[in-house]
N, C-alpha and C positions, 0 to 999 in steps of 0.2 A: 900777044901771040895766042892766034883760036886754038885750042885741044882738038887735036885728032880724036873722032870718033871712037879711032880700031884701038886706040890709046888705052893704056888701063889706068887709073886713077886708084892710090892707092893712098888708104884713108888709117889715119893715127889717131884715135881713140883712147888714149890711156889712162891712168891717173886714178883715183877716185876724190869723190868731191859731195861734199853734205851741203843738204839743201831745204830748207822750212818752207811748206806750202802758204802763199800768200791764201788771201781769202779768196781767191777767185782761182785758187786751184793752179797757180803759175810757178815756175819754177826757173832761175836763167840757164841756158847750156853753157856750160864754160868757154870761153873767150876763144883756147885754143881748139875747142872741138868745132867752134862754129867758124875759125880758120880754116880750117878744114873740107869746111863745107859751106864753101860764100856763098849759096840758094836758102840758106838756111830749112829745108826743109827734110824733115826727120820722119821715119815711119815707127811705129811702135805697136807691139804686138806682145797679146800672151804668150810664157814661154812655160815651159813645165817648173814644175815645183815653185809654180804662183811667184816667177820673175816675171820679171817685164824687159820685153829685148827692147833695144832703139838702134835703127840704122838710119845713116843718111841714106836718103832718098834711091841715090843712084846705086848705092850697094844690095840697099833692098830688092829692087827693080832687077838686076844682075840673078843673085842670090836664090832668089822665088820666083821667075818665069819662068826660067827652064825648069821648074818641081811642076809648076804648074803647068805648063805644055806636056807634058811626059801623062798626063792626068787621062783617062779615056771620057771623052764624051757620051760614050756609049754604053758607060757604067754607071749605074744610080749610084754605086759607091761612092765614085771618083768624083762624084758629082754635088753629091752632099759635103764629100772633104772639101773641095773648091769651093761651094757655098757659105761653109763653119767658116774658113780663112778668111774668104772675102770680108766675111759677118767680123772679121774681129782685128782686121786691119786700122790705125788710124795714122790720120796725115796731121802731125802736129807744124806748123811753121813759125818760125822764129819772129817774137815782134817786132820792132825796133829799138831795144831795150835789149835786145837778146832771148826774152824769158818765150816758155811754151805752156801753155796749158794743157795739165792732164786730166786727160779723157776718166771719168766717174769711174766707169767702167774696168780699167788698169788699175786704177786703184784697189778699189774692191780687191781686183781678182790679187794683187801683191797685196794686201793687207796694210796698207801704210796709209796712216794717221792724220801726221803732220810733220813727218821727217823724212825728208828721200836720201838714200845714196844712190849716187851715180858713177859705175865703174865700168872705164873704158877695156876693153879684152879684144883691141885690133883696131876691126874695121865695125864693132859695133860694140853698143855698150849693155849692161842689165843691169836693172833699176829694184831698190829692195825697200824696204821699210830701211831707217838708219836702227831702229833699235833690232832687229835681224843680223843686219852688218854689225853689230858691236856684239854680238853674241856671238854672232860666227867667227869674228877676230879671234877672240878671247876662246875659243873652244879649239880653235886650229893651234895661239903661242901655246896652248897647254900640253899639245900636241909634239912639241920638237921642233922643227923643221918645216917652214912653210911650203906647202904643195906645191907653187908656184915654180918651186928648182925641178919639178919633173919634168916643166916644160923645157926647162933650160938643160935636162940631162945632167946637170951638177953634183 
């Protein structure tokens, strides 16, 4: 059965999941996120505090056209901001194996090595160094209470 266009597609992302960069910079997306997303194709982009977001495709597309329609042509502002994003989009696609290659560039700007964590937060995921992720763990259980109940209002 085809999807309705006006359809919303809503994507489960969750989990976290560690991952050792092959030598060619490749990494798998987990089984059930690329359920998820049978095109298998992923958008990833700088995110502040040197994450690295990844959406599937269609949620990205969703997500940043309407930011970026809303943008004025007519503004060198708007124009350079539209420029920077374009500049810092990439299209990772899934190979047949699963895995994706990451962009030099994302790396760098996330600081990661040879360890990635991968944590799903919806309909998209951010991507850290693993040794980051095990320092942020450990600084949060030190903390009490995982921040994650303020989502849940708990």
């Amino acid at each position: 059965m085809e999807q309705n266009k006006t359809e919303t597609t809503f994507y489960r992302l969750y989990r976290e999941f560690e991952y050792k960069l092959d030598t060619q910079r490749r990494i798998a997306v987990p089984a059930e996120w690329r359920a998820e997303n049978p095109c298998g194709i992923f958008m990833m982009i700088p995110a502040r505090d040197n994450m690295i977001q990844m959406y599937p495709d269609e949620v990205f597309t969703k997500k940043f056209a309407e930011k970026l329609a809303k943008l004025s042509m007519g503004s060198a502002e708007d124009m350079r901001k539209a420029r920077d994003f374009g500049a810092n989009v990439y299209k990772c696609v899934c190979d047949s194996q699963g895995r994706i290659q990451m962009p030099k560039e994302l790396l760098a700007w996330g600081k990661v090595e040879s360890r990635l964590s991968m944590i799903g937060a919806g309909d998209f995921a951010q991507l850290m160094s693993a040794e980051r992720r095990e320092a942020e763990k450990a600084q949060s259980s030190a903390g009490g209470e995982p921040s994650f109940l303020d989502i849940l209002n708990l």
